[in-house]
MIBAMI-917712 format. One line per field, with one value per residue (C-alpha): residue in three letters; x, y, z; residue number from 1. Coordinates in steps of 0.2 Angstrom, whole numbers, padded with zeros to 4 digits. Layout:
rest c(ALA, ...)
x c(X, ...)
y c(Y, ...)
z c(Z, ...)
nr c(NUM, ...)
end
This chain:
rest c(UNK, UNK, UNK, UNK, UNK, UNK, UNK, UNK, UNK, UNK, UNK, UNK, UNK, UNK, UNK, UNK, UNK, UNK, UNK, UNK, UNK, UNK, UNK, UNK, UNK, UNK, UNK, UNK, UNK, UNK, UNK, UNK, UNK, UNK, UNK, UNK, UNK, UNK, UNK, UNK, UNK, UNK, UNK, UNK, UNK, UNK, UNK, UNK, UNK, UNK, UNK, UNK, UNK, UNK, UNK, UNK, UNK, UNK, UNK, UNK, UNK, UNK, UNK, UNK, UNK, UNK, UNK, UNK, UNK, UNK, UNK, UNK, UNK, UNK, UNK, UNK, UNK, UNK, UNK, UNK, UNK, UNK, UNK, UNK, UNK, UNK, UNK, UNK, UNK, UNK, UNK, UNK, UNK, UNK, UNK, UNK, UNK, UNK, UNK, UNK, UNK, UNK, UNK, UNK, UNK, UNK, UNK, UNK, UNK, UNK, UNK, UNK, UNK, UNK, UNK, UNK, UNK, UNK, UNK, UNK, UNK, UNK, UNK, UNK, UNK, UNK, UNK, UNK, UNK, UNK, UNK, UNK, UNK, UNK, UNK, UNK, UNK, UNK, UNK, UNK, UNK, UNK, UNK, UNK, UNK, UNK, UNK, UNK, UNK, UNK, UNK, UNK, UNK, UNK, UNK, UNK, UNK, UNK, UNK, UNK, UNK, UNK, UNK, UNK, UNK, UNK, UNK, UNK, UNK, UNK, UNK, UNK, UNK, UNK, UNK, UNK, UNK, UNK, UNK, UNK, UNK, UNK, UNK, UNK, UNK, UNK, UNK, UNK, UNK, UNK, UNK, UNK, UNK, UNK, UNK, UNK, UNK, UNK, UNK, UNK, UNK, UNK, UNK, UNK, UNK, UNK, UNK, UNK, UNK, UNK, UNK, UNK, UNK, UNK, UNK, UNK, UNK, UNK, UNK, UNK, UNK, UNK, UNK, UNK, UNK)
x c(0559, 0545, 0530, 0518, 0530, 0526, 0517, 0497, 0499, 0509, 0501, 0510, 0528, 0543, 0557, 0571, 0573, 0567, 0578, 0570, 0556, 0554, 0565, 0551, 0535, 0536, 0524, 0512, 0511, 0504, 0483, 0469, 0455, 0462, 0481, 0479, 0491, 0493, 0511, 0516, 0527, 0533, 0551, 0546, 0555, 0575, 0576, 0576, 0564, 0551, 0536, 0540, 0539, 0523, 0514, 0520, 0513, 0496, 0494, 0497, 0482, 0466, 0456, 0468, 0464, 0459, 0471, 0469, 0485, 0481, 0495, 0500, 0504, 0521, 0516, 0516, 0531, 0540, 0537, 0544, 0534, 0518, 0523, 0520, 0506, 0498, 0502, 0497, 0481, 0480, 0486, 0469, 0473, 0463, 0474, 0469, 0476, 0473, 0479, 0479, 0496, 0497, 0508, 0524, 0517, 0503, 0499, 0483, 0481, 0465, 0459, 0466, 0485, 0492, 0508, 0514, 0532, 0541, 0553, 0569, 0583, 0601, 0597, 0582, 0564, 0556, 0541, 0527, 0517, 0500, 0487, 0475, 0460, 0453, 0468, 0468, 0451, 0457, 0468, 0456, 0442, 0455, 0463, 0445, 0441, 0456, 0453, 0433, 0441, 0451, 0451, 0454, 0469, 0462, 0453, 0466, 0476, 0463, 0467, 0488, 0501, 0513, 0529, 0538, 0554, 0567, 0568, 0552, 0548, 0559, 0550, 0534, 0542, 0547, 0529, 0523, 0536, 0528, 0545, 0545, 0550, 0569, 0573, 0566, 0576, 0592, 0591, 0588, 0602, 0593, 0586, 0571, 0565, 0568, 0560, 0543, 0545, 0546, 0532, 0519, 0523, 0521, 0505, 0500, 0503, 0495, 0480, 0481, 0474, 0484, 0499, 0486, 0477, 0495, 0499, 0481, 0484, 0502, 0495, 0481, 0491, 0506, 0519, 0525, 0528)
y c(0723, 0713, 0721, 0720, 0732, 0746, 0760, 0760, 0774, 0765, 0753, 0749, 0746, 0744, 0731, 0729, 0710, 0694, 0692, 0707, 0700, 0683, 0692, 0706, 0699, 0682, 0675, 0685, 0673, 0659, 0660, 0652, 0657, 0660, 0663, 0672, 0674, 0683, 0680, 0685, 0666, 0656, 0664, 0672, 0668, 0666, 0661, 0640, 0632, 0646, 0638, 0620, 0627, 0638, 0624, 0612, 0623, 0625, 0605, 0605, 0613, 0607, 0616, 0621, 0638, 0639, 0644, 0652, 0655, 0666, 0667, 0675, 0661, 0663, 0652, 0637, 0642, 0628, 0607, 0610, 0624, 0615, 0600, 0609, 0621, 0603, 0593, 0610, 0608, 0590, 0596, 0607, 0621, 0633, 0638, 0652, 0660, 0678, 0685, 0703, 0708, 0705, 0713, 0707, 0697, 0702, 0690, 0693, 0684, 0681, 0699, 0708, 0709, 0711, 0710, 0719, 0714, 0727, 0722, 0718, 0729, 0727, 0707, 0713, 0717, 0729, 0723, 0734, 0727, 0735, 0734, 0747, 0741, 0750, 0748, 0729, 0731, 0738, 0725, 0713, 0722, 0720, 0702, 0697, 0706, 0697, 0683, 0683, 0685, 0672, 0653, 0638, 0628, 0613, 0626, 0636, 0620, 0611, 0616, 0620, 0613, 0609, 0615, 0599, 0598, 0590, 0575, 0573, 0574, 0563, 0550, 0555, 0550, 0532, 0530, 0533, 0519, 0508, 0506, 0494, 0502, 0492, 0497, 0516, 0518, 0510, 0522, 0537, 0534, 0532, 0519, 0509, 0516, 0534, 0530, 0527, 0540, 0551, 0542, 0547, 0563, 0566, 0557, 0569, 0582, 0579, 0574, 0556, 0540, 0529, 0528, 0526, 0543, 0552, 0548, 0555, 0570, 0572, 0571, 0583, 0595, 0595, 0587, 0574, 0586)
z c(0860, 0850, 0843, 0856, 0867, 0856, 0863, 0857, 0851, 0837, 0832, 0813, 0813, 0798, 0802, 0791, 0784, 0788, 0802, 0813, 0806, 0814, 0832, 0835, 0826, 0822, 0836, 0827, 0814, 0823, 0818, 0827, 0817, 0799, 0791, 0773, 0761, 0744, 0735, 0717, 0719, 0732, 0732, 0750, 0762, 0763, 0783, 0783, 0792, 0798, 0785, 0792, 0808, 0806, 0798, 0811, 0826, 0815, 0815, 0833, 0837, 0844, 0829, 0816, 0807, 0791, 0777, 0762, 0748, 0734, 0721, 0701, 0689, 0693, 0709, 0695, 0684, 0688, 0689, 0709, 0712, 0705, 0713, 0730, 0728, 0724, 0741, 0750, 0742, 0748, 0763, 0767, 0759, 0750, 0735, 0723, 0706, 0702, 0686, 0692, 0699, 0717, 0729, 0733, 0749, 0762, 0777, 0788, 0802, 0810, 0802, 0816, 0809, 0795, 0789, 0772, 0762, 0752, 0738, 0742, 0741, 0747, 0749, 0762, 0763, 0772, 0782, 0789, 0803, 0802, 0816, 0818, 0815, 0800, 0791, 0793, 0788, 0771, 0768, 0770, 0759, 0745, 0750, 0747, 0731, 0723, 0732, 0722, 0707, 0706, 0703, 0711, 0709, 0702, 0688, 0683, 0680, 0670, 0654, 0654, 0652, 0668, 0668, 0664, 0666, 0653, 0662, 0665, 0647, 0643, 0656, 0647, 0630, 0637, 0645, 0626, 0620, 0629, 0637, 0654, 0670, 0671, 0652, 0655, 0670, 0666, 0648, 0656, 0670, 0685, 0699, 0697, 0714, 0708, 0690, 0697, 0709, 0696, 0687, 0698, 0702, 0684, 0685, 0697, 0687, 0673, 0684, 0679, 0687, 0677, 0665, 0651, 0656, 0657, 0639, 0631, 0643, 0637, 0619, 0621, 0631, 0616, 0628, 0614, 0602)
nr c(1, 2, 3, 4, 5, 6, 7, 8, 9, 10, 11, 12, 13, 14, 15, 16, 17, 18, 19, 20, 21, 22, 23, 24, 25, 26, 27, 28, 29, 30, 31, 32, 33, 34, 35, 36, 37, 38, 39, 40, 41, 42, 43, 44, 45, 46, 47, 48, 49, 50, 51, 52, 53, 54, 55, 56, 57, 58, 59, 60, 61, 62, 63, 64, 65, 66, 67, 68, 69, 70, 71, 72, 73, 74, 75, 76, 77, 78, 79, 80, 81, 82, 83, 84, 85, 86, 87, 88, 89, 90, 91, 92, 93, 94, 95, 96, 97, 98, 99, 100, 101, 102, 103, 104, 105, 106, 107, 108, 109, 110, 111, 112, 113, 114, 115, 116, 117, 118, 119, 120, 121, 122, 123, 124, 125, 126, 127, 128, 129, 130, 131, 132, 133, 134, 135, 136, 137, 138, 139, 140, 141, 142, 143, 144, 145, 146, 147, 148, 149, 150, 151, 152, 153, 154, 155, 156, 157, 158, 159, 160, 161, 162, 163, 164, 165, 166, 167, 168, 169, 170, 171, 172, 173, 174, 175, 176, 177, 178, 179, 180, 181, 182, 183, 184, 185, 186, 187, 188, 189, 190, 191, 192, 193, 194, 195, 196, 197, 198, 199, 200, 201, 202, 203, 204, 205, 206, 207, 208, 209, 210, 211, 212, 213, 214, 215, 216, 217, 218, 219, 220, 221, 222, 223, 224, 225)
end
């Protein structure tokens, strides 16, 4: 029995785990107007493949919704994490940092559904599917005050440091050596292919148009210390 069975009389529903989830509710997450997301990080979702897929069914669209990602720091502990809040906001979309505590995930869809996570216990979350309208309402009203209070992705970043990882200082400290890409690569143990691959994500990281730009970056934000 999916959601939309439930009598109208109940119009808010708890499921039990990810997996109930996505069987009774999941069609409710496909948006045409706007998808709205508040996350503490990106440790979400467990199920493979249900992002790729709602992002997938998004781009199909005519008019693709709008989409807006508010998240703690935490979103940005970790080069990997970093790495791609930054090609979601290439991709489109609006990504927000707020340093108030934010629940452990709330989805709005088109401001008509809402859809609340709990914490998770016993290996799953509890997930409350909210509909009536002045409820939604609420969520909304306190989506958007955090949402004001925040900052934009490309702000909050300006002046930190990424979360680098040990490798990828160590790529940064053969950029400053002036090594050349063959000697870098073969000393650090990798391919040449996978060396410059790296390079440039670290470029992007650092907001960097060139290898030049990375190293006074890397200097001004204490990475070659």
């Amino acid at each position: 029995m999916s959601v939309d069975t439930v009598p109208s009389t109940d119009l808010n529903v708890t499921l039990r785990g990810e997996a109930e989830l996505l069987e009774r509710a999941g069609h409710l997450f496909a948006a045409r107007e706007e998808f709205a997301c508040a996350a503490r990080d990106l440790d979400t979702w467990a199920l493979p493949g249900f992002r790729e897929r709602l992002v997938a069914e998004r781009r199909a669209l005519r008019h693709a919704p709008a989409v807006r990602k508010l998240f703690n720091p935490e979103a940005l502990a970790t080069e990997a994490s970093e790495r791609h809040l930054l090609d979601v906001s290439r991709a489109g979309v609006d990504v927000r940092i707020c340093t108030a505590p934010l629940p452990y995930e709330t989805i709005v869809v088109d401001r008509r559904i809402a859809i609340l996570a709990g914490p998770r216990r016993a290996g799953d979350r509890e997930f409350t599917v909210v509909r009536s309208p002045g409820v939604v309402r609420g969520v909304v009203t306190l989506l958007q005050a955090a949402w004001d209070r925040s900052a934009d992705l490309a702000d909050h970043r300006r002046d930190r440091a990424p979360a680098l990882t040990d490798e990828s200082r160590r790529i940064l400290r053969m950029l400053a050596d002036g090594r050349k890409d063959e000697a870098a690569a073969r000393r650090l143990g990798m391919s040449l292919r996978t060396y410059r691959r790296r390079v440039a994500e670290i470029l992007v990281l650092l907001d960097a148009e060139s290898r030049f730009q990375a190293g006074l970056r890397a200097h001004e934000l204490g990475l070659l210390a």
